[in-house]
N, CA, C and O of each residue as an XYZ file, in Angstrom:
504
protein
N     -17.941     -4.728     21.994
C     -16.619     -4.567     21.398
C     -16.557     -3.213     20.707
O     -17.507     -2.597     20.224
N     -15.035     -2.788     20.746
C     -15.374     -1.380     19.879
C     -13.363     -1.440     19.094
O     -12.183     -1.584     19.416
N     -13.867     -1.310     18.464
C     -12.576     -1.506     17.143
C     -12.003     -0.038     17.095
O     -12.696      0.874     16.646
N     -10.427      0.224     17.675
C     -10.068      1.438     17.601
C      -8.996      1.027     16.281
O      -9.668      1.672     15.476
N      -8.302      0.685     15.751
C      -8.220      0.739     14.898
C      -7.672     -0.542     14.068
O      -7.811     -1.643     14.600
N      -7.005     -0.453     12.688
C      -6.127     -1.375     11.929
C      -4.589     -1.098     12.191
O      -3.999     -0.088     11.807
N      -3.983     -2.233     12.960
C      -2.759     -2.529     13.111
C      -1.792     -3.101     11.576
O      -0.854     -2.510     11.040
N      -2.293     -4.144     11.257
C      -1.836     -4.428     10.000
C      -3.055     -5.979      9.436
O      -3.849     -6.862      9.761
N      -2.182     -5.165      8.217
C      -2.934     -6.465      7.047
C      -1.574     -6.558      6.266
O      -0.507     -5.952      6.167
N      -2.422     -8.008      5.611
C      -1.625     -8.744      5.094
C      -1.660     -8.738      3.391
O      -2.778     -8.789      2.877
N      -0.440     -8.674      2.479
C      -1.070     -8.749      1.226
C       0.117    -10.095      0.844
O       1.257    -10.190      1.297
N      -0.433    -10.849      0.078
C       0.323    -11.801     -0.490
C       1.008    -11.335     -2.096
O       0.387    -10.633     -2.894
N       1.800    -11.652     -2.238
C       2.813    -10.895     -3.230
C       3.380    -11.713     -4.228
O       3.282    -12.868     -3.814
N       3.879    -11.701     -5.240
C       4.657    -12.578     -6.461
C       5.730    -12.457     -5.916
O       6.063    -13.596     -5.587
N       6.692    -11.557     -5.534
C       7.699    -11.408     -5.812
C       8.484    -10.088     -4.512
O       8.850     -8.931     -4.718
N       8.494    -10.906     -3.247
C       8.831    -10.077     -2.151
C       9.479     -8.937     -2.080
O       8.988     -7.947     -1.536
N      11.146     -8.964     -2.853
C      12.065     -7.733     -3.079
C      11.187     -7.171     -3.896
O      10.958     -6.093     -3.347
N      10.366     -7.237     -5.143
C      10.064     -6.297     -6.387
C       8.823     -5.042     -5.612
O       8.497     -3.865     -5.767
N       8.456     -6.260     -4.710
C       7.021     -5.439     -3.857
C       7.905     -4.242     -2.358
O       7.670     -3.113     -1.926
N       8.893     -5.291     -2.051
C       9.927     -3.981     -0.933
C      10.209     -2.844     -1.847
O       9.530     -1.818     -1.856
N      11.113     -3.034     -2.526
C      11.331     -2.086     -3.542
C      10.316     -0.710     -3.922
O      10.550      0.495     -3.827
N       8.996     -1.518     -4.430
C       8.406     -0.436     -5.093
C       7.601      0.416     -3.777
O       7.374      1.625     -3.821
N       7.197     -0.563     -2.510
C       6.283      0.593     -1.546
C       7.457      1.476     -1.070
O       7.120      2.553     -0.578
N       8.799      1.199     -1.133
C       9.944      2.181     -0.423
C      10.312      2.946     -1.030
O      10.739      3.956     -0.471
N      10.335      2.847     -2.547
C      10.801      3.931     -3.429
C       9.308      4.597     -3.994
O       9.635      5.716     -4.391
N       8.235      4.477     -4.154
C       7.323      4.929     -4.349
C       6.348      5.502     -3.160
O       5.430      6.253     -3.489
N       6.502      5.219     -2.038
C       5.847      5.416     -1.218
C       6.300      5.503     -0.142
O       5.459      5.772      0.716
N       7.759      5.337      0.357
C       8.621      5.995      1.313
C       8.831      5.100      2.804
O       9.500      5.298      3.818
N       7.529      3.611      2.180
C       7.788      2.919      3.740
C       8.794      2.108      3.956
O       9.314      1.549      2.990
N       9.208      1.910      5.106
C      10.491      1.357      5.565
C       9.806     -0.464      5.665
O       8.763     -1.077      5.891
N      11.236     -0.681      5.319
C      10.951     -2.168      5.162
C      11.552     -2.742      6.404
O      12.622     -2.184      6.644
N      11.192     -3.798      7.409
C      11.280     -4.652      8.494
C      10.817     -5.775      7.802
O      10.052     -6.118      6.901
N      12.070     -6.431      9.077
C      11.843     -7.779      9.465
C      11.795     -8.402     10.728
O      12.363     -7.852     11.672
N      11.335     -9.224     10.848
C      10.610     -9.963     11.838
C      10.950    -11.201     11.845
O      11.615    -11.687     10.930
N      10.288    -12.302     13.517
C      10.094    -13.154     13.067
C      11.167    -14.025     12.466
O      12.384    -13.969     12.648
N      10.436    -14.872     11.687
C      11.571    -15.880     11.021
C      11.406    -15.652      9.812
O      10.553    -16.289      9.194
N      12.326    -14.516      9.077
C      13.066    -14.073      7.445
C      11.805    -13.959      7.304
O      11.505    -14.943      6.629
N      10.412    -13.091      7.620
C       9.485    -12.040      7.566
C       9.420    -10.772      7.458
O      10.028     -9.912      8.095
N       8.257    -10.615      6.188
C       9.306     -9.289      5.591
C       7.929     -8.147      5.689
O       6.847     -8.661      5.404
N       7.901     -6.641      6.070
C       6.736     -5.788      6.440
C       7.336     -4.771      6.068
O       8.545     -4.559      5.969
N       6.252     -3.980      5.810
C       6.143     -2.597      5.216
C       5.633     -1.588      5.884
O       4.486     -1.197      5.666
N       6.585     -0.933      6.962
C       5.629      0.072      8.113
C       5.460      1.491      7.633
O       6.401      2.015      7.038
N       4.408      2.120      7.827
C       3.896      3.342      7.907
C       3.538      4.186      8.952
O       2.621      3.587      9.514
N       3.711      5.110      9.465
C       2.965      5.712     10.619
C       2.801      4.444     11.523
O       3.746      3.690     11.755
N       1.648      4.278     11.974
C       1.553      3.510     13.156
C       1.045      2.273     13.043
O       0.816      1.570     14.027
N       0.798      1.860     11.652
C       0.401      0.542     10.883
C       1.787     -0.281      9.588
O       2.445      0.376      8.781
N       1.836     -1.251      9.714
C       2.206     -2.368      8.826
C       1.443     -3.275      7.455
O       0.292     -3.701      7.351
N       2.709     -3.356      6.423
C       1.706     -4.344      6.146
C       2.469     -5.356      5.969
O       3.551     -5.091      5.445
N       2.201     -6.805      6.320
C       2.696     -7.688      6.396
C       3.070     -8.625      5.166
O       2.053     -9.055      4.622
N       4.176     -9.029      4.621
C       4.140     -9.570      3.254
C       4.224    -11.164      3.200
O       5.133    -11.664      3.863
N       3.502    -11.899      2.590
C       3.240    -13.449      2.218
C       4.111    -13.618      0.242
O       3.834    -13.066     -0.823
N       4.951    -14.435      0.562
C       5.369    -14.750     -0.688
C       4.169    -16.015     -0.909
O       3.803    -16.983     -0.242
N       3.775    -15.383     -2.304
C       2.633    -16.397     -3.183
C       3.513    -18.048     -3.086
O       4.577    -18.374     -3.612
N       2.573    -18.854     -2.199
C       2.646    -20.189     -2.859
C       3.622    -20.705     -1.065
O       3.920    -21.854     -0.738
N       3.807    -19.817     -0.505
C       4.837    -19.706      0.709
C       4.061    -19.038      2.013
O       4.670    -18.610      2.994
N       2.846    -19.021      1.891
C       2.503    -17.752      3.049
C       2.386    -18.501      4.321
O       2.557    -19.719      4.275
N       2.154    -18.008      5.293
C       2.114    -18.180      6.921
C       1.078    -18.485      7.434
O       0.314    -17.568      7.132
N       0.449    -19.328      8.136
C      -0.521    -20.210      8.187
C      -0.844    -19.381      9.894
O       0.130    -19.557     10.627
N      -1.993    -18.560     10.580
C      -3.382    -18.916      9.533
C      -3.126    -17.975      8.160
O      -2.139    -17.239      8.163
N      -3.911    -17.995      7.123
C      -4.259    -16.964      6.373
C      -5.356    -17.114      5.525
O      -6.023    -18.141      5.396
N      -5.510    -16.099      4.978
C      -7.307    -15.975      3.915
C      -7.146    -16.854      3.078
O      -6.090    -17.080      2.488
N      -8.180    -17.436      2.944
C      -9.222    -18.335      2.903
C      -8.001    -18.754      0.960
O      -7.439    -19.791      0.609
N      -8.081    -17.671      0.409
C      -7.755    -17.734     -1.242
C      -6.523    -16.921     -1.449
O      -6.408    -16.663     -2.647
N      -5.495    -16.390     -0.681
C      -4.379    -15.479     -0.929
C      -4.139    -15.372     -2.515
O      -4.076    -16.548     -2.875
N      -3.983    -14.592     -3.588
C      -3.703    -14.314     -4.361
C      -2.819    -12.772     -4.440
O      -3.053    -11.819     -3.697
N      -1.907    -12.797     -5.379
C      -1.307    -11.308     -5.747
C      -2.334    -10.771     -6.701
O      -2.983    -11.215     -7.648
N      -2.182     -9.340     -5.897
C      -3.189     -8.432     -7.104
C      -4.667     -8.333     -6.985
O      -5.535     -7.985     -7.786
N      -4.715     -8.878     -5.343
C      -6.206     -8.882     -5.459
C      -6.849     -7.578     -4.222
O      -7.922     -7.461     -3.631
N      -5.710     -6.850     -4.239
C      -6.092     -5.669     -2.641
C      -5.859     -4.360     -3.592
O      -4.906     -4.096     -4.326
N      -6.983     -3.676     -3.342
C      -7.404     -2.151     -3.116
C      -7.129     -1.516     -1.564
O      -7.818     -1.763     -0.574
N      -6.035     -0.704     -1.611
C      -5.939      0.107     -1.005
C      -5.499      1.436     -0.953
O      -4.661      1.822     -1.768
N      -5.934      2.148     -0.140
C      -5.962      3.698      0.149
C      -4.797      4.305      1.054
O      -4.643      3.885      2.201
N      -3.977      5.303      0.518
C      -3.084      5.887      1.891
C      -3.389      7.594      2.041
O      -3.653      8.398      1.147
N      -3.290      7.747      3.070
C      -3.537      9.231      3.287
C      -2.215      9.642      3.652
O      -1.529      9.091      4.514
N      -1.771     10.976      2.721
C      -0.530     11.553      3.026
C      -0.781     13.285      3.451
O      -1.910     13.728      3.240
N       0.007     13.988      3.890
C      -0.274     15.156      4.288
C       0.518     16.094      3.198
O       0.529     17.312      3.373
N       1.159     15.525      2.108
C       2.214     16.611      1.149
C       0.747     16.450      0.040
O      -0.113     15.582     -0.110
N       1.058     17.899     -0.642
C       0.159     17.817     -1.869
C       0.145     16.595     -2.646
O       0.943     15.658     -2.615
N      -1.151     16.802     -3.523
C      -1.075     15.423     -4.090
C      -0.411     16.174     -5.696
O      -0.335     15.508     -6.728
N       0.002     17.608     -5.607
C       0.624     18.068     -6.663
C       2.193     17.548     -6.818
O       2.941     17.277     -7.757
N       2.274     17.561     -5.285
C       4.016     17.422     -5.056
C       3.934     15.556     -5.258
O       4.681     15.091     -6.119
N       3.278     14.833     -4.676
C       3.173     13.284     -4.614
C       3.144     12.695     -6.293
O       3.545     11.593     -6.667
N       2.371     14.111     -7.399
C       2.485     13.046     -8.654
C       3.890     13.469     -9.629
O       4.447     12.787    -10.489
N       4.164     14.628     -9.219
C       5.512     14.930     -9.785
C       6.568     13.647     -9.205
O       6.934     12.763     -9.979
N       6.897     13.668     -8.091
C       7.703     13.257     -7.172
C       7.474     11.384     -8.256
O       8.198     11.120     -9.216
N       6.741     10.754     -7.921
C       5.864      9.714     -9.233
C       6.401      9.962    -10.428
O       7.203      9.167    -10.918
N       6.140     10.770    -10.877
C       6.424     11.670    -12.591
C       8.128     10.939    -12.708
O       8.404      9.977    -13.424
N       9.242     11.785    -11.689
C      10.546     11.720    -11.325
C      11.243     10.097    -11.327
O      12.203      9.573    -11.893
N      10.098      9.608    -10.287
C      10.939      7.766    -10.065
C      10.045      6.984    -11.484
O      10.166      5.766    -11.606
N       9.170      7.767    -12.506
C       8.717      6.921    -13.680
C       7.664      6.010    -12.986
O       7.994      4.861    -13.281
N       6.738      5.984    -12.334
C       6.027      5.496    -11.879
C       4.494      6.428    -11.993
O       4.077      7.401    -11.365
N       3.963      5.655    -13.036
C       2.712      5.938    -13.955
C       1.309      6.040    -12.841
O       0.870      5.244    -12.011
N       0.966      7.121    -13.183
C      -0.205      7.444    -12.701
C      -1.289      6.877    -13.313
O      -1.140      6.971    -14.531
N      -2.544      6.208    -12.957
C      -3.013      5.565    -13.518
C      -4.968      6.629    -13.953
O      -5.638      6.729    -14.981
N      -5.117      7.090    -12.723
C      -6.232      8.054    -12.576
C      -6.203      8.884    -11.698
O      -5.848      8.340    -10.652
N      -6.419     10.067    -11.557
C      -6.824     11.287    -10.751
C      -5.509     12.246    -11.382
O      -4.617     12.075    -12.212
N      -6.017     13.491    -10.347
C      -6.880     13.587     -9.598
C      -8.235     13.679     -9.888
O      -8.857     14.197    -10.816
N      -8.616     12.950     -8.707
C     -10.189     13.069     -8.382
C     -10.977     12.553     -7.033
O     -10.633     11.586     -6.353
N     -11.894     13.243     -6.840
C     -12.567     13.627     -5.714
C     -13.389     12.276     -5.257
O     -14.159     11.758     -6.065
N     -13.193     11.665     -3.818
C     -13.816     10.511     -3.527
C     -14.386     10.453     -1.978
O     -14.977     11.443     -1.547
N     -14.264      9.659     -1.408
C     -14.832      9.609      0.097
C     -14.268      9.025      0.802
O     -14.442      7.816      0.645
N     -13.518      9.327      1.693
C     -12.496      8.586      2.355
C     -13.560      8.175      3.963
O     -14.741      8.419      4.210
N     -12.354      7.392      4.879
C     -13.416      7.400      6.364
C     -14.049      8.229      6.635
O     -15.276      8.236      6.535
N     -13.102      9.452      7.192
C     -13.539     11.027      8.001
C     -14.220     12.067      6.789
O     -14.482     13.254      6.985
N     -14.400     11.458      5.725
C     -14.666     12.770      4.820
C     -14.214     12.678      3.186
O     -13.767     11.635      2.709
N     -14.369     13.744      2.511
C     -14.091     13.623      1.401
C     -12.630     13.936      1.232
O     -12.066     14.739      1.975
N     -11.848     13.132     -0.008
C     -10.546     13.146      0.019
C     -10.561     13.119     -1.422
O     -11.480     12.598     -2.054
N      -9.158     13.894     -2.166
C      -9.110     13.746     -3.103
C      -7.701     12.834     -3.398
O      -6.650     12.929     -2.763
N      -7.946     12.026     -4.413
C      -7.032     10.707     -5.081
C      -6.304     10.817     -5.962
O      -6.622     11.620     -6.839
N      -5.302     10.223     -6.068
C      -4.949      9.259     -7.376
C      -4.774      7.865     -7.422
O      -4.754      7.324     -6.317
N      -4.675      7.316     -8.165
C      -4.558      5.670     -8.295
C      -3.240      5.493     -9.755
O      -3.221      5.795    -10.949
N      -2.124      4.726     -8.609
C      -1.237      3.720     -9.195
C      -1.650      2.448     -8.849
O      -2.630      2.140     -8.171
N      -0.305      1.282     -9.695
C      -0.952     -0.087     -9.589
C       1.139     -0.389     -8.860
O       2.184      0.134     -9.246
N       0.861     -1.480     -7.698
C       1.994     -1.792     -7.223
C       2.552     -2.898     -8.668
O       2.063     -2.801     -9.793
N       3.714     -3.955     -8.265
C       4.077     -4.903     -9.191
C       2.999     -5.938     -9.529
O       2.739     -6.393    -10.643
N       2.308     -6.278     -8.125
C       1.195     -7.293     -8.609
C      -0.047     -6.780     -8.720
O      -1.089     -7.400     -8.509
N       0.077     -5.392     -9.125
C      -1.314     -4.861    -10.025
C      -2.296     -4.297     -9.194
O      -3.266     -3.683     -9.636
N      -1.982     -4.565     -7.531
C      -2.734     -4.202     -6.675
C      -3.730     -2.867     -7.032
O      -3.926     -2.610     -8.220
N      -4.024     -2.470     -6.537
C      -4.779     -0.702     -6.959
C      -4.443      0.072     -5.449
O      -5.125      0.104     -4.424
N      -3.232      0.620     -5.728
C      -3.279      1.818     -4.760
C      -3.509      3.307     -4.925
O      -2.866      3.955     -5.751
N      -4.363      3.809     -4.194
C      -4.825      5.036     -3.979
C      -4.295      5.933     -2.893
O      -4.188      5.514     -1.740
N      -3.981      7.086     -3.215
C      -2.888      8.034     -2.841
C      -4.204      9.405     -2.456
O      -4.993      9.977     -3.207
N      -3.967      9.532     -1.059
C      -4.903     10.733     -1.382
C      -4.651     11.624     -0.326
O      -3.831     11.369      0.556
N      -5.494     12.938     -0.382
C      -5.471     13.952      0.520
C      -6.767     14.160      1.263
O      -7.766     13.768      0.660
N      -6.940     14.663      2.376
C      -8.415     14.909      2.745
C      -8.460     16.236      2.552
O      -7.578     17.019      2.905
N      -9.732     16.592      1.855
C     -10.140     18.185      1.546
C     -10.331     19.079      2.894
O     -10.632     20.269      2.808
């Protein structure tokens, strides 16, 4: 087997609109629907699929909780222009910049938190 890449994942959420809301105005992805009144968050050539807490779509992980995913996005605009732009919609930077390790290489970060506290990381590759 050889794994070319991640299509989508799934994050389970408190509060579906508060979580559309903040990846579209903070992070620019377009919101879809699907399916039956299924609600996703596309990027480039990946999704992420949203589970309302207490409501999610069967199969799913094992323990779904909000607030329990770390994730990383790679953007190509400075990460000077990405924390102003942040600064502007009031959406608090939590750490960086700073220098980390992404797949292909070293990338430099910042870290906000979505509504359910998630930890997202915003970064550039050096």
């Amino acid at each position: 087997m050889d794994i070319k890449n991640l299509d989508h994942l799934v994050l389970t959420v408190a509060n579906l609109e508060s979580t559309c809301r903040f990846y579209s105005l903070a992070l620019g992805m377009e919101i879809i629907e699907f399916g039956e009144n299924r609600k996703a968050l596309k990027f480039g050539n990946q999704k992420i699929n949203l589970h309302q807490y207490g409501s999610e779509f069967e199969p799913k992980a094992f323990k779904p909780m909000p607030g329990t995913a770390d994730l990383c996005f790679i953007t190509d605009f400075p990460l000077r222009e990405v924390m102003q732009e942040l600064k502007e919609k009031c959406i608090e930077i939590e750490e960086g910049p700073v220098e980390r390790t992404g797949a292909n290489g070293k990338i430099t970060s910042i870290y906000l938190r979505d509504p359910d506290m998630n930890l997202i990381e915003v970064s550039n590759y050096l």
